[in-house]
N, C-alpha and C positions, 0 to 999 in steps of 0.2 A: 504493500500500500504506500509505504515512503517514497518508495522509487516512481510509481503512479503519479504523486501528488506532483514532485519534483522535477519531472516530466515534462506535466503541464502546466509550471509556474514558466518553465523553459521556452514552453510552445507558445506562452503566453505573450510575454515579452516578446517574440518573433514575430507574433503578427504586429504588433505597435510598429513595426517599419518597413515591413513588406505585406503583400500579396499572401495570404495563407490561410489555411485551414484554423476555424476559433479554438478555442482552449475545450470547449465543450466538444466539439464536433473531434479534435485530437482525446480527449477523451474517451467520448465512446469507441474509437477505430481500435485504443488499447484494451478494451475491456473486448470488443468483439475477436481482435488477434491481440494477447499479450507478447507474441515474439517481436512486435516492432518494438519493444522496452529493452529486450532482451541482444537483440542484434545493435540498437544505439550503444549499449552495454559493449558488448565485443569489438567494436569499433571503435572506442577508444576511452577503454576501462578508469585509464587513470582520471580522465575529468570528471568522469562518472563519480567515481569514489569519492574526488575531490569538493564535488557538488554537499555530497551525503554529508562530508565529516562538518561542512562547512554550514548547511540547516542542524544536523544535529548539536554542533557549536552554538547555534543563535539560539532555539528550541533550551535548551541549557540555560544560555546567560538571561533568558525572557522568565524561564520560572526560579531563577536565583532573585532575580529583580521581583517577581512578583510577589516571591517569600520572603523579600527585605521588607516590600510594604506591607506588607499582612503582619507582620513581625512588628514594627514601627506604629501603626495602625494597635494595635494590641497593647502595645507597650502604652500608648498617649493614655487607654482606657484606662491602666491599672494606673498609673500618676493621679488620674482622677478620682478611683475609685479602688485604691490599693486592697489587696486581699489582707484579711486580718488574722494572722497565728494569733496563738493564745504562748505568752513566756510566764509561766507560772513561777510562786517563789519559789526559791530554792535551787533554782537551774543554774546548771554551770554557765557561765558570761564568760567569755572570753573581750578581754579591750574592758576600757571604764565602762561601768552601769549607767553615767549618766550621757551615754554618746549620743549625738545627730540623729545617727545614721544604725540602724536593726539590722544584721545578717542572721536570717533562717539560713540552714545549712541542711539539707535535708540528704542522709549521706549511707553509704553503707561500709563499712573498714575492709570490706575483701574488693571491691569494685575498683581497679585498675584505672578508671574515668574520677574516681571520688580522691583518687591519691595525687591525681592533676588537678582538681579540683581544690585540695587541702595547700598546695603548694601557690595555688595563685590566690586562695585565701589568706597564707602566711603573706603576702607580698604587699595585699591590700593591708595587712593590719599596719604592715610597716611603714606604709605606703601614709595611710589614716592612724596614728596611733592615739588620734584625741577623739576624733571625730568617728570611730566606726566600731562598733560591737560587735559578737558573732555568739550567735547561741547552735548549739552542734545539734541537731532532734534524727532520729532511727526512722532507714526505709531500708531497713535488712531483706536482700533478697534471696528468694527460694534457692537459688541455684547457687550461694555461694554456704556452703556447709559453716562455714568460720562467722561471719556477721553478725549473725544474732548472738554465739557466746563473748564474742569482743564488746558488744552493745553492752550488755550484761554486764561485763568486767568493767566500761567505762562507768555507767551507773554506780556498782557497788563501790566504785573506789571514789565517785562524788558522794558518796553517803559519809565519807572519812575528811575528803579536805578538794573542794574544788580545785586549788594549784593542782594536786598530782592526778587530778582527770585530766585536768588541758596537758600534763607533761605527759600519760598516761595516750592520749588522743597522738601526739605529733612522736612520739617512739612508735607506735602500730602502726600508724601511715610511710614513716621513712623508712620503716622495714617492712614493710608489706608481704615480701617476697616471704620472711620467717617465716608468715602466719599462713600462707600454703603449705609449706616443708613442715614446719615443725610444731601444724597445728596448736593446739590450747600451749603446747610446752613456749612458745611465742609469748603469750598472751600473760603468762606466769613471769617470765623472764620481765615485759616491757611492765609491769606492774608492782614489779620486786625494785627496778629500776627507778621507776616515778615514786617510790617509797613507802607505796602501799601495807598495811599495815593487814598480813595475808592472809593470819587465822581468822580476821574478822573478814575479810574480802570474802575465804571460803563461808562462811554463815549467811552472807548478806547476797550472796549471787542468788541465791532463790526468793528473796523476797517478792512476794506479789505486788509490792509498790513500784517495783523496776518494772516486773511484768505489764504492770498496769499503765506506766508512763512508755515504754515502748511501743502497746498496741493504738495509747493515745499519739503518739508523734505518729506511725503510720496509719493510722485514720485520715489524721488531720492533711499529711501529704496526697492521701488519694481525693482530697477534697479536693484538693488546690490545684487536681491533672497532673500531677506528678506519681509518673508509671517506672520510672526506670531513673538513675540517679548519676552522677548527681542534682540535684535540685537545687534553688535559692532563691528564697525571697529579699530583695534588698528595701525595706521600709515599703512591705508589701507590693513592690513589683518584681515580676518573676524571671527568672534566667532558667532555663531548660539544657539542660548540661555542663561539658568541663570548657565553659567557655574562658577566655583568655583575660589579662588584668586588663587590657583597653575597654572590653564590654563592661566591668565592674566599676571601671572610672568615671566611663559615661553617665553610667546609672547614681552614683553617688555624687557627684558633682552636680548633677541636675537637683537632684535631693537637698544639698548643702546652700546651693543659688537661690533653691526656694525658701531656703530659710534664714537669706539674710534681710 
């Protein structure tokens, strides 16, 4: 059908300067014989191809452009009308409690996208150290076996001293790699590391208030359309993947502008 179409934008353009058969009329001749497609084809293949890579190139750069503005479009709405998380007390804050600027971080510790994700978070904070918070919330997923026990482990060691969850958080993301190989024995290691205090970690990893706060942060992420991670809300507008520090700067700088 591509080669059809591209045919007859060919044939088209042909007649705007001669004498020639319409675009319709080259139309139907192809669909009664398709070998005249096929013999223009052998006759000289490479313009042919050259044609194809060259619509499927525009075709391409038209729905990149057209998912910029749906994306743009999208974004102006949540500025308006920001999505609301819920940051309950007691939650770990990463950056000052009294900042600008709210990062949801909606994340899972085994997701290879959440570990580029954590690194252009670290960048922002450096980036924003007055002006930007970050609160960590669980979209542990099915297929990664480690997530949810790491989830767990960050919880119960926030139950002991928020510092050693945030040091507790960026040990399991910069070694990631551990927490495939050497399973929970990772997870023991980076928690022993952040200073965790282990016989009560082991007591507190079953408590049903971790449980409870886990299956409310992924509730709340499936509310938000957030299916796969990482996630982020920046003062209720949303980022849908490991996107890079220039899109967070964006977002937060528009944030900061509005509030002088």
């Amino acid at each position: 059908m591509k080669a059809l179409k591209i045919f007859s934008i060919g044939a088209l353009a042909l007649s705007l300067v001669n004498c020639a058969p319409s675009a319709k009329q080259l139309k139907e001749a192809v669909e009664k014989d398709p070998s005249i497609v096929f013999v223009a084809i052998e006759k000289d293949p490479e313009a042919f191809i050259e044609v194809v890579n060259k619509a499927a190139q525009n075709a391409q750069r038209k729905a990149q452009e057209k998912a910029v503005a749906e994306e743009g479009k999208k974004r102006d709405e949540e500025f308006a009308n920001p999505l609301q998380p819920v940051v309950e007390e007691g939650r770990v804050i990463f950056g000052p409690k009294d900042a600008k600027v709210t990062i949801i971080e909606y994340s899972d510790f085994e997701c290879p996208y959440c570990s580029k994700g954590h690194a252009t978070v670290d960048e922002v904070m450096k980036a924003y150290p007055k002006d930007v918070r970050v609160v960590y919330k669980h979209l542990p997923l099915d297929f990664h076996p480690m997530a949810m026990p790491a989830a767990r482990y960050f919880e119960a060691i926030a139950m002991q001293d928020h510092a050693k969850a945030e040091k507790f958080y960026n040990l399991v993301f910069e070694n990631q790699g551990d927490l495939r190989t050497k399973k929970e024995g990772s997870l023991k290691e980076s928690a022993k590391k952040a200073g965790a205090d282990m016989k009560r970690l082991e007591k507190d990893l079953n408590s049903e208030a971790i449980t409870k706060r886990i299956e409310a942060d992924m509730e709340e992420a499936r509310k938000f359309g957030f299916s796969g991670t990482p996630g982020f809300l920046i003062n209720g507008v949303s980022l849908r993947g490991a996107y890079p520090f220039s899109e967070f700067k964006d977002i937060i700088d528009r944030h900061l502008a509005a509030k002088k």
